[in-house]
C-alpha positions in Angstrom: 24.0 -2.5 11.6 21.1 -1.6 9.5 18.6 -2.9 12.5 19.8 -1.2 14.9 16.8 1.3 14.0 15.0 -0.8 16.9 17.9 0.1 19.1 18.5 3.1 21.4 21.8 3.5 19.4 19.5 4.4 16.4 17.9 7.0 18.2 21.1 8.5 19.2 22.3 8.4 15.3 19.4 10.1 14.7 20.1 13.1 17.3 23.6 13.1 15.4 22.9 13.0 12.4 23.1 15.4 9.6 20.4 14.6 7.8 16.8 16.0 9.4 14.8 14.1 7.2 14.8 10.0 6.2 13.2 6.9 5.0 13.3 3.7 7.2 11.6 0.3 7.3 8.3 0.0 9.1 7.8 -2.4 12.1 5.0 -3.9 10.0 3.0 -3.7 6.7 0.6 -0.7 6.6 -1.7 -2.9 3.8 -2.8 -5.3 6.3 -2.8 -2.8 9.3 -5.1 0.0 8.2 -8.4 -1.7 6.3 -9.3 1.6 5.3 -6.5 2.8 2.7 -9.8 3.1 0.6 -7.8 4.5 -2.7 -6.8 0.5 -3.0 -8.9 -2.3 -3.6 -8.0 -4.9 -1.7 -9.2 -8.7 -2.1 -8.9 -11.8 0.3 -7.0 -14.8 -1.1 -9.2 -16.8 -2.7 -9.4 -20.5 -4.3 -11.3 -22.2 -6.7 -14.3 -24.5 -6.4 -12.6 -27.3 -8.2 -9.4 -26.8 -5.7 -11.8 -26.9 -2.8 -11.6 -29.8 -0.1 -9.3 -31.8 -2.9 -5.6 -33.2 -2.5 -5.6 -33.9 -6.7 -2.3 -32.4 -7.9 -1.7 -30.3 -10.6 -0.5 -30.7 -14.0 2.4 -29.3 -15.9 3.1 -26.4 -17.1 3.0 -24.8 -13.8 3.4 -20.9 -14.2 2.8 -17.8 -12.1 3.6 -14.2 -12.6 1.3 -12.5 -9.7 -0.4 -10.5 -12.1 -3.2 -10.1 -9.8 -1.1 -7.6 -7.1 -2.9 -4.7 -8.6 -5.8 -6.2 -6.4 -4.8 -8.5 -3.9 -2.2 -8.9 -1.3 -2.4 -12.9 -1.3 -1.0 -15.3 -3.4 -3.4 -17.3 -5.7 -4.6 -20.2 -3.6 -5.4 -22.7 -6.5 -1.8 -22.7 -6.6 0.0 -22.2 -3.7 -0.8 -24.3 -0.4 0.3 -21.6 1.7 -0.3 -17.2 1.9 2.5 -16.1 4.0 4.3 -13.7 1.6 3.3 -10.0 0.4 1.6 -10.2 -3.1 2.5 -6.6 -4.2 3.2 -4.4 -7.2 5.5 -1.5 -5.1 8.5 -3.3 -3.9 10.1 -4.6 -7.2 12.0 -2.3 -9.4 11.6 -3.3 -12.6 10.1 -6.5 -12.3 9.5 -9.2 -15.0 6.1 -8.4 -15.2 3.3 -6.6 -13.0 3.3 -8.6 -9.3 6.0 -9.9 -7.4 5.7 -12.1 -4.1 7.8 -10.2 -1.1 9.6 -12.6 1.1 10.5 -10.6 4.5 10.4 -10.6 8.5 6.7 -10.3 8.9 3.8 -12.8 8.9 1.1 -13.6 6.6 -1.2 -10.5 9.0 1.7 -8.4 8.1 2.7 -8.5 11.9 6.6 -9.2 13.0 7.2 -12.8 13.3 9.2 -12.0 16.4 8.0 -8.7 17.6 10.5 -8.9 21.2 13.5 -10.4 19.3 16.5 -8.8 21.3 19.4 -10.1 18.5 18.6 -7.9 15.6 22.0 -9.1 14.0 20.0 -13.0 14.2 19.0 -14.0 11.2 15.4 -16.9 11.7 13.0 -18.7 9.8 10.2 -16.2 8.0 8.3 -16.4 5.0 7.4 -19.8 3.0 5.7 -20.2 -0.4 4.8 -23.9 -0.7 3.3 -25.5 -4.1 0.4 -27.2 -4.3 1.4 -30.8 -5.0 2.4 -31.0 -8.8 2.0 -34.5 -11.1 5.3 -34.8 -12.3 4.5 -39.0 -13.0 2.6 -38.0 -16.1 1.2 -35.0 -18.2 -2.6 -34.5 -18.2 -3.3 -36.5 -20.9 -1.7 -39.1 -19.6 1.6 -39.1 -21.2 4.1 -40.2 -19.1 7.2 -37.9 -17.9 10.6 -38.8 -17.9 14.2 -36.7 -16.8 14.6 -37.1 -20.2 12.0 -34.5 -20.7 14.2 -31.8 -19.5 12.2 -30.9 -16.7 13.2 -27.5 -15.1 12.1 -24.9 -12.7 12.8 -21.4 -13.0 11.9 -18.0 -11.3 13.3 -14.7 -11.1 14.5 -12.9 -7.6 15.3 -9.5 -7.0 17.3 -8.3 -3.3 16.1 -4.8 -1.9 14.2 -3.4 -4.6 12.3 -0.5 -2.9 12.5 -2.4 0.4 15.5 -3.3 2.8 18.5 -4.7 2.1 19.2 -8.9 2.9 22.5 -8.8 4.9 25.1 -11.4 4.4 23.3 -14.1 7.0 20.1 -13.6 5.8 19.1 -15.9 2.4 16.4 -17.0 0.1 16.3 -21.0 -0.3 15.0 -23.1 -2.6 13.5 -26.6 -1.6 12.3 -29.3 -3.2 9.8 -32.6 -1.9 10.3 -36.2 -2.3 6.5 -37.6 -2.6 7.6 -41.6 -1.7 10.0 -40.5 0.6 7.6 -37.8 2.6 10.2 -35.7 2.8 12.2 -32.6 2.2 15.6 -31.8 0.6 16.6 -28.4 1.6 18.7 -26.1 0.0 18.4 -26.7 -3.9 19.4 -23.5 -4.6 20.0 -20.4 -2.2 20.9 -17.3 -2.0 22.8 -15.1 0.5 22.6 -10.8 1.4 25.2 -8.4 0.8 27.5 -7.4 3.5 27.0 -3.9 2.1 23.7 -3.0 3.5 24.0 -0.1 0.6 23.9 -2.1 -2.0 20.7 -1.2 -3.8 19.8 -4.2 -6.5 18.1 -3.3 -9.5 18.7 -6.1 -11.4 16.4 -9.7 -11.1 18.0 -12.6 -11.5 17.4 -16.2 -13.3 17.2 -19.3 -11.1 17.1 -22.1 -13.5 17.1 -25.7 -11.7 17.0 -29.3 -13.7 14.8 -31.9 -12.1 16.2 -35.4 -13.3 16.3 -37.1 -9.8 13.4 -40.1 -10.1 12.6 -39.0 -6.5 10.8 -35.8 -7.5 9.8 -37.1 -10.8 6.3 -38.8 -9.3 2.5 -37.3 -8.7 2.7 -35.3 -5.4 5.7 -33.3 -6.3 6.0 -29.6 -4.2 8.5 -27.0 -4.3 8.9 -24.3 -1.7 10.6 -21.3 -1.5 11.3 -19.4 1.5 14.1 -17.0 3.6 15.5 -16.1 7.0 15.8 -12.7 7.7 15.4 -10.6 11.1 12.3 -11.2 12.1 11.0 -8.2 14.4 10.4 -5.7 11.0 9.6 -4.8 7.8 13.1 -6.3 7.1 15.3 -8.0 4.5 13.4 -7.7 1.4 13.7 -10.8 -1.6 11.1 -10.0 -4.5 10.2 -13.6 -7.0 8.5 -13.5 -10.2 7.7 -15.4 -13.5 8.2 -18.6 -12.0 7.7 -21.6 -14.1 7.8 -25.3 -14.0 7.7 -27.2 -17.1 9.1 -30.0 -19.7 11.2 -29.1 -23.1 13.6 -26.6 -21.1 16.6 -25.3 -22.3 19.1 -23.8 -19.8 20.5 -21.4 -22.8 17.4 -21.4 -25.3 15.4 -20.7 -22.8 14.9 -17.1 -23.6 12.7 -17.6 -26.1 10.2 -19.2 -23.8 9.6 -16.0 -22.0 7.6 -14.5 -25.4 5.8 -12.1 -23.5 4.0 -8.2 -23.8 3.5 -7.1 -20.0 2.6 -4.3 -18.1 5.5 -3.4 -15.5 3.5 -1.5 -12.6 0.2 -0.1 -12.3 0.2 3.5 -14.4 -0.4 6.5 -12.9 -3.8 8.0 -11.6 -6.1 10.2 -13.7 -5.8 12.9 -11.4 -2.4 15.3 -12.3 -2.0 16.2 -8.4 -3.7 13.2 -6.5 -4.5 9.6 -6.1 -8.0 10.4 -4.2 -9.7 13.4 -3.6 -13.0 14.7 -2.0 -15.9 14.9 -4.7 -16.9 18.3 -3.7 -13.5 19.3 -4.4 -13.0 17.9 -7.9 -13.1 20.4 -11.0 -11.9 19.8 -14.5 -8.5 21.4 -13.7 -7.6 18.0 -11.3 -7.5 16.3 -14.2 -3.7 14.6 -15.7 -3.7 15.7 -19.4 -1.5 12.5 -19.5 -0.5 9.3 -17.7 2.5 7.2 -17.7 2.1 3.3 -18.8 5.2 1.2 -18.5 5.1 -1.5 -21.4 7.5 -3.7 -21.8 8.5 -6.9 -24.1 10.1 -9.3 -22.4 10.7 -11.7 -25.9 14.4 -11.8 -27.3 12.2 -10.3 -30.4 10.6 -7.0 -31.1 6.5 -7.3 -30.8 3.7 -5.9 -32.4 0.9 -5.3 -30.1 -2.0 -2.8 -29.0 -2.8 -0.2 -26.1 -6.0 0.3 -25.4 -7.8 2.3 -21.7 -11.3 1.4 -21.0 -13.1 3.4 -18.3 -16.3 2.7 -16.3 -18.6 4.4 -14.1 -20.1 2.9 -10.9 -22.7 1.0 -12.9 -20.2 -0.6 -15.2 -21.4 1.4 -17.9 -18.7 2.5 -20.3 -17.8 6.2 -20.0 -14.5 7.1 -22.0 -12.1 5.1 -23.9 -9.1 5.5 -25.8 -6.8 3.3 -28.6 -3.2 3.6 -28.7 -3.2 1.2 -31.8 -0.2 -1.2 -33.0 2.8 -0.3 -32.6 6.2 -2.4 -32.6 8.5 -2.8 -29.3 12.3 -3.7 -28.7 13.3 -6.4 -26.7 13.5 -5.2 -22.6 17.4 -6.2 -22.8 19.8 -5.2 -25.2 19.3 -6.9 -28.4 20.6 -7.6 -31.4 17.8 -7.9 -33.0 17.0 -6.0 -35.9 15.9 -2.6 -36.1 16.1 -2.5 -32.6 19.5 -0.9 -32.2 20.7 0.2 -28.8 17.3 0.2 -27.6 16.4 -1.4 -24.3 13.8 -0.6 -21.9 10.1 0.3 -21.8 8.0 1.2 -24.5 8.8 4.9 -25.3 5.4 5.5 -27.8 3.9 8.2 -26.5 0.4 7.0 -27.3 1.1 3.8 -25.1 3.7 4.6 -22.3 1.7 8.6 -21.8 -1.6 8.3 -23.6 -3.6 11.3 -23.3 -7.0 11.4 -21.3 -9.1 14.0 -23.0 -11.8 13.3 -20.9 -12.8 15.2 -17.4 -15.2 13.3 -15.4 -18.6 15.3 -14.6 -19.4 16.8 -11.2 -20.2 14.6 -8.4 -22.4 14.5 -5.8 -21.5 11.7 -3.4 -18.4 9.3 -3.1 -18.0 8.2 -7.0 -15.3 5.2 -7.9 -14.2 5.1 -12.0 -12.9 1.9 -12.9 -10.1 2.2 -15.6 -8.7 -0.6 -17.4 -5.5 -1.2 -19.7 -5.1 -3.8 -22.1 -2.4 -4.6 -24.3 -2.9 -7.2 -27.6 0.0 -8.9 -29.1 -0.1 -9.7 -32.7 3.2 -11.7 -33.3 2.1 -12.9 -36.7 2.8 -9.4 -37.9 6.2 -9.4 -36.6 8.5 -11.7 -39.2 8.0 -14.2 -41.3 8.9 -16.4 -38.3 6.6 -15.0 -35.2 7.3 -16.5 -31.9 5.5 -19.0 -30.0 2.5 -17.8 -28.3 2.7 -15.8 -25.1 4.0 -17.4 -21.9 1.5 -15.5 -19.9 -1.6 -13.6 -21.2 -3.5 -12.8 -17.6 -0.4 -9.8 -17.4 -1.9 -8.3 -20.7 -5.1 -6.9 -18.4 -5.0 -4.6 -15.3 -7.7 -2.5 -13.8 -7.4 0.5 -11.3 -9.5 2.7 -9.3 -10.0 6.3 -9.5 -11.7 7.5 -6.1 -13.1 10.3 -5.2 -14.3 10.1 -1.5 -13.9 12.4 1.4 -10.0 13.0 1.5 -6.6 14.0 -0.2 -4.4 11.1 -1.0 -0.8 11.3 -2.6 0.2 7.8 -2.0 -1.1 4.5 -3.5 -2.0 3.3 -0.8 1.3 0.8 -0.2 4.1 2.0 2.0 7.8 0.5 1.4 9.3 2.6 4.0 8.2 5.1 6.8 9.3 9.1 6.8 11.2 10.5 9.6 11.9 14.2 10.5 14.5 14.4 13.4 14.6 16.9 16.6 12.9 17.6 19.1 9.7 19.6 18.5 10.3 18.6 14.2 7.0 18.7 11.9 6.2 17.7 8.8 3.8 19.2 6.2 1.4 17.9 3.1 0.4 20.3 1.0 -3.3 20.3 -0.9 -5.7 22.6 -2.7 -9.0 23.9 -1.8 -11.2 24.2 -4.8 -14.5 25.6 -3.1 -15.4 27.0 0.6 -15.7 23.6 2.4 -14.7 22.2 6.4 -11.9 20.4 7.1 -13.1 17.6 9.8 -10.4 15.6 10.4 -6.4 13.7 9.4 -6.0 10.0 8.6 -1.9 9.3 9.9 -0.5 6.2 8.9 1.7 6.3 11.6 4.5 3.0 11.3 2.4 0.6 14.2 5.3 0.3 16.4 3.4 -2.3 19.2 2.8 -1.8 22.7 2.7 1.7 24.5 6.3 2.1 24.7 7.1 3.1 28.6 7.4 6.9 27.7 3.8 7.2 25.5 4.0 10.9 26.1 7.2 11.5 24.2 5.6 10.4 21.4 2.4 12.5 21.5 2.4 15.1 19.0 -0.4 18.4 17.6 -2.2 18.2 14.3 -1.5 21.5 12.6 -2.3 23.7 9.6 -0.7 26.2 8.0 -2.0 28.8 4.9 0.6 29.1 2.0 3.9 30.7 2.5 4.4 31.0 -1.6 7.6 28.0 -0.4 6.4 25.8 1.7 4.3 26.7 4.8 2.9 30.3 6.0 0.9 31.3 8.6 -0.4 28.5 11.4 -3.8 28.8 11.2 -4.3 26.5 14.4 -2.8 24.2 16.6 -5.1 21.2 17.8 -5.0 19.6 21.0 -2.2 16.9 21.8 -2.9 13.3 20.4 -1.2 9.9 21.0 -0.9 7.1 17.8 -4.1 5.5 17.3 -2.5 1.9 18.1 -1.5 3.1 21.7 -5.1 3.3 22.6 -7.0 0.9 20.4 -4.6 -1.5 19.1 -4.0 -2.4 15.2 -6.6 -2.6 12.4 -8.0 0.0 13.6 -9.1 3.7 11.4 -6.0 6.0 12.0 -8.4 9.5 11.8 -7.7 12.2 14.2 -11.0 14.1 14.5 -10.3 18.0 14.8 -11.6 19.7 18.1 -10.7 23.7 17.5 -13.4 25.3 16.3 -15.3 24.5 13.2 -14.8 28.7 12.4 -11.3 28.0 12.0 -11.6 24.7 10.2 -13.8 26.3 7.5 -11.6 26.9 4.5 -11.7 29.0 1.5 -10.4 28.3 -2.3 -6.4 28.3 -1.7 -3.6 26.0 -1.0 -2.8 24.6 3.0 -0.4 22.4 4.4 -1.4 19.7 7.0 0.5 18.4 9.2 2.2 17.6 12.9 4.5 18.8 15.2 6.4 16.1 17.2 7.7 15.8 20.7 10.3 12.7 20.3 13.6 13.7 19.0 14.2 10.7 16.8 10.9 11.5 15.1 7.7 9.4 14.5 7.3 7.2 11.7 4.8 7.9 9.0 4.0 5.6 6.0 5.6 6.5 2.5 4.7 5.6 -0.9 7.9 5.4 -3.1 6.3 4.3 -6.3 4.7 8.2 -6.5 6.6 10.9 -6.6 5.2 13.8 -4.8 8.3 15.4 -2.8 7.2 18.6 -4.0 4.5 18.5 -1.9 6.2 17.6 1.9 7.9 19.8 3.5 9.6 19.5 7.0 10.9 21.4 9.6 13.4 20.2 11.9 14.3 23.7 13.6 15.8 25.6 10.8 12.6 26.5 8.9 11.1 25.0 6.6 12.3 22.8 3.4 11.5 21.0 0.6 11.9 17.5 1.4 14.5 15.6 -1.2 13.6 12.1 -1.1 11.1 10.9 -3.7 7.5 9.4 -3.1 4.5 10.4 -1.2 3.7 10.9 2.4 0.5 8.6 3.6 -1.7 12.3 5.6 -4.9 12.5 4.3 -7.1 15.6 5.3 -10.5 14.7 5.8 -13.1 16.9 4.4 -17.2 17.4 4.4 -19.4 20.3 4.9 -21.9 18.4 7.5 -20.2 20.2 11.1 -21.5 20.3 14.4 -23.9 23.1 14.9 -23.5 25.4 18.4 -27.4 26.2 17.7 -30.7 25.0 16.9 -29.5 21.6 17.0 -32.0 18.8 16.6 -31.2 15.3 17.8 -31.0 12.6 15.4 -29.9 9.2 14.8 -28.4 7.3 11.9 -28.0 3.4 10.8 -30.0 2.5 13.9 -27.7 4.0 16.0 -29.9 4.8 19.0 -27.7 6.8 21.4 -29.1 7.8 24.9 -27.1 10.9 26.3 -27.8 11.1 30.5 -28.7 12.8 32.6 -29.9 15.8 31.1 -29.2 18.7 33.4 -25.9 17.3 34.5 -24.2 18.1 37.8 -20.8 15.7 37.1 -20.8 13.2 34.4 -22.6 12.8 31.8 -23.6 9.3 30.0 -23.3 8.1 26.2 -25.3 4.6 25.7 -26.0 3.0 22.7 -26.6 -0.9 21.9 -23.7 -1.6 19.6 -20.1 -1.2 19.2 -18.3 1.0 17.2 -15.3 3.3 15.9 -17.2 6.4 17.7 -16.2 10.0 18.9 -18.0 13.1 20.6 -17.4 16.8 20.7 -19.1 18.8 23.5 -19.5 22.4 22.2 -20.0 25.2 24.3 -22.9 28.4 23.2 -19.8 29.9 21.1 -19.0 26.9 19.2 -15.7 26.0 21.3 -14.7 22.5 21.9 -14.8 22.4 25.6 -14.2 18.6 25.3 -14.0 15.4 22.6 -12.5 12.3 23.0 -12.6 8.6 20.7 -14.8 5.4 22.3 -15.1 1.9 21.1 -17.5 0.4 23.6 -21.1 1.4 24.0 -20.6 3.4 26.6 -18.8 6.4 27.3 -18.6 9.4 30.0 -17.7 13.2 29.5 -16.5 14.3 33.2 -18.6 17.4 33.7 -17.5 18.9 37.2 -14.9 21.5 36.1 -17.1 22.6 33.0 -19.1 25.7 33.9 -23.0 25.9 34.0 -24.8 26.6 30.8 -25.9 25.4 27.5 -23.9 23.0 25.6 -24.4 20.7 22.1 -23.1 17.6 21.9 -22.1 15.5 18.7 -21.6 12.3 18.6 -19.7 10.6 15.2 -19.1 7.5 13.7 -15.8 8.0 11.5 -16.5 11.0 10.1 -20.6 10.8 10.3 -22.6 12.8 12.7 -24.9 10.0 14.3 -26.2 11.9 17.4 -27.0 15.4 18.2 -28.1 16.5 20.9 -28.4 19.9 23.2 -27.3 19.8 26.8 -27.6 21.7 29.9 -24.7 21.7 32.8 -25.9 22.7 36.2 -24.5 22.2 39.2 -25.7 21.9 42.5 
């Protein structure tokens, strides 16, 4: 029932409903979409020299936690033979560790596998993670294995999380390969949905698999693990972590193997009201007094261990730092272990889970990006007289993030797990953001959810980019309405920048210190699909209205709009042409009678606006190819000043005259 947000009858649920504002899955993965979420940083999957160009297999233990989500979608190739499932750190609700691997309906480009699937109730192949071959003959030094040497696999799945629920045909499968025989043997272990599609899992739970059977015992040895799910969304949602294959296991014991300090997620930004902001905007007041660092041991014994942040400037060079020293930590789960209590949970010390900054970085005069890194050091020996063994995995002990300060306001952390929806006809939504000093606002990055083709009615799903001034509760007074746009996708397909270049006049655009709301006004009645951030809670700063007036929205997380700011706007006088990056363009012919002519040699993400003697947009309009025309014949004779951008950089100027015969 839950898929039939594809389906007309969704739309007429929406009309229907109650509720005028909601949260639903995505028709793909905004991370691989839009390139330029540039408050991430995103790496490709990579693999090692050694692993290049070779079939040699690996060697026991074989462990991986996806510690490396904070920084790249991908799982780690010198591991996995395959790089179909989401590598991420937003999905999973309290996961073993930082990183999980999503298994859902979309492919490794984050694209629907089925994109025109008509059964949304059909449940079909989807995401695979596949091993690289493993020696399970022999150890590396040479020692041979045997199923007396309790050999076991182990991982740890979550359904749901922050995602969408599995439903009761949908499942997550284990499989194991037979290296002599070349073949598969399917369903080890699985996993079925819940038949209540409300059911919201919070818990993840242990897989724990003996391999005794001679046939996987031998050198070529691959697991996989993979699920069926509905395969035209963002659908379905299976999260696996801390998955480890190795000799000596104990089914029950086995707790004690997981000795390990671990960050849960990545903390929060430096900034109190923002995850990005424009540099020209940034004053000492932006600054968090505190963030929040979730700690946690995941041990069946209390650990002594360090917090310490590091933070860097865009040469690497050391700028701040701060030591939370050693302190002791309770198990994650209850325990009985002692001096621990009742206690369960993260790390509640307020000098590692909300360490204070005390630092403000410096005034800036160009895009800057800090690079801030946490580190936690475990010292069991000081535990007990009896420390545990050495940690299962120390590459979770070390996380970096990015503090960016660019040309925009972001809430979000640049991942969406699910799309924001205001219903009715003519409904809006509003982000709300702070002006610091006198500067222009240019344009609005949208991460509108990339629904496909042009559906057959494009115009219902036009909509106005509008601002508002601060009503002291939400939004005030409109301060403009802009012209009607259509989703970026509809005219330029995916990948592609999602900025919406203002055309009223810069006059209007020019704002002063104060707060303002951004936003849209939609045509469809079931609403248009925007990304959300859930991991960041910033409800207090969306608003929507779906004809009653404005309100607070309820649901927490963070609404992907970013305003686009910079004081370089198109001058209506005494403009002089110029060019940037080699961009030569050639604007013709100059009078014009009817058309006029944008050339240039290469290809590009480019824009105009043709400005009249007052400063009015009297037209603008987004190009790819390297050449454009601006129809002329119903523009009156006189003196205009056109503007030609890439993104948001002026790369032609140039002053015009429209005469007609």
């Amino acid at each position: 029932m839950k898929k039939s947000i594809l389906s007309s009858a969704f739309i007429l649920a929406c009309l229907l409903s109650i509720s005028q504002e909601g949260i639903r899955p995505l028709h793909g993965n905004l991370s691989y979409y839009y390139k330029t979420i540039e408050h991430t940083q995103i790496t490709k999957p990579e693999i090692s020299q050694q692993a290049k160009g070779t079939s040699q297999s690996l060697y026991l233990p074989f462990k991986e936690d996806f510690y490396y989500a904070y920084n790249n979608i991908y799982p780690n190739m010198n591991l996995w033979a395959d790089s179909n499932v989401y590598v991420n750190t937003g999905y999973p609700i309290a996961p073993p560790s930082i990183g999980v691997a999503t298994f859902d309906g979309l492919n490794k480009h984050g694209y629907p596998y089925t994109p025109n699937l008509l059964n949304l109730s059909q449940s079909l192949s989807a995401d695979t993670l596949t091993s690289r071959p493993i020696n399970l003959a022999q150890t590396a030094s040479s020692a041979s294995l045997q199923p007396s040497d309790s050999l076991a696999l182990s991982f740890f799945y979550q359904a749901r999380g922050n995602g969408e629920p599995p439903e009761s045909n949908d499942s997550l499968l284990l499989d194991f390969y037979m290296p002599s025989q070349k073949a598969w043997n399917n369903g080890i272990w699985y996993s079925k949905g819940s038949a209540n599609s409300n059911t919201n899992d919070t818990v993840f739970k242990r897989v724990f698999i003996w391999i005794k059977d001679t046939a996987y015992i031998k050198d070529g040895f691959k697991f996989r693990i993979r699920n069926t799910a509905t395969t035209a969304g963002d659908f379905d949602h299976w999260h696996v972590d801390y998955i480890i294959l190795d000799k000596n296991r104990s089914l029950l014991g086995d707790s004690a193997y997981y000795n390990d300090i671990t960050f849960a997620n990545i903390p929060t930004p430096l900034l109190k009201n923002y995850s990005a902001m424009p540099y020209e905007q940034y004053d000492s007041t932006e600054m968090a007094k505190r963030i929040s660092v979730r700690i946690k041991n995941n041990s069946i014994k209390k650990l002594n261990y360090a917090y310490d942040l590091f933070m860097y400037n865009p040469s690497s060079q050391l700028i701040n730092s701060f030591s939370g020293g050693y302190k002791n930590l309770c198990p994650f789960k209850p325990s009985n272990y002692p001096g621990c209590g009742n206690f369960s949970g993260y790390s509640t010390e307020q000098v590692h889970a909300n360490p204070p900054l005390n630092y403000t970085f410096a005034a800036m005069t160009d895009s800057t990006d800090f690079k801030i890194k946490h580190i936690l050091t475990p010292d069991g020996s000081t535990v007990s007289s009896n420390p545990p063994p050495n940690e299962i995995f120390t590459a979770n002990d070390t996380i970096f993030q990015y503090q960016k300060f660019r040309n925009y306001y972001a809430l979000d952390d640049g991942n969406a797990e699910g799309g924001y929806y205001v219903n009715g006809t003519g409904g809006k939504m509003a982000m709300k953001f702070k002006v610091n000093y006198f500067d222009t606002l240019q344009a609005v990055r949208i991460y509108f959810d990339p629904v496909g083709s042009v559906p057959t009615a494009a115009s219902s799903y036009s909509f106005n980019i509008m601002l508002w001034s601060d009503g002291g509760n939400g939004p005030g007074t409109l301060i403009f309405t802009d012209k009607v746009m259509y989703p970026t996708y509809f005219k330029t397909g995916f990948r592609e920048h999602p900025e919406y270049r203002l055309t009223v006049s810069p006059g209007l655009r020019k704002l002063g210190p104060g707060s303002y709301y951004i936003g849209f006004q939609q045509k469809i009645a079931s609403g248009i699909t925007v990304g959300f951030d859930k991991n960041i809670d910033h409800k207090d700063r969306l608003y929507y209205d779906s004809g009653s007036g404005w309100t607070q929205s309820s649901i927490p997380g963070s609404i992907m709009i970013h305003p686009v700011f910079g004081k370089k706007v198109a001058a209506p006088v005494s403009v002089s042409e110029r060019s940037k990056n080699n961009l030569m363009f050639t604007v013709y012919p100059n009078p014009s009678n009817d058309v006029i002519h944008l050339s240039n040699s290469k290809q590009g993400n480019y824009s105009y606006q043709l400005l009249d003697a007052l400063g009015r947009t009297v037209a603008s309009d987004y190009f790819q190819s390297n050449e454009s025309q601006i129809q002329t014949a119903n523009i009156a004779n006189g003196i205009y000043f056109i503007t030609v951008f890439e993104g948001t950089d002026i790369v032609h100027q140039q002053k015009l005259i429209i005469q007609h015969n």
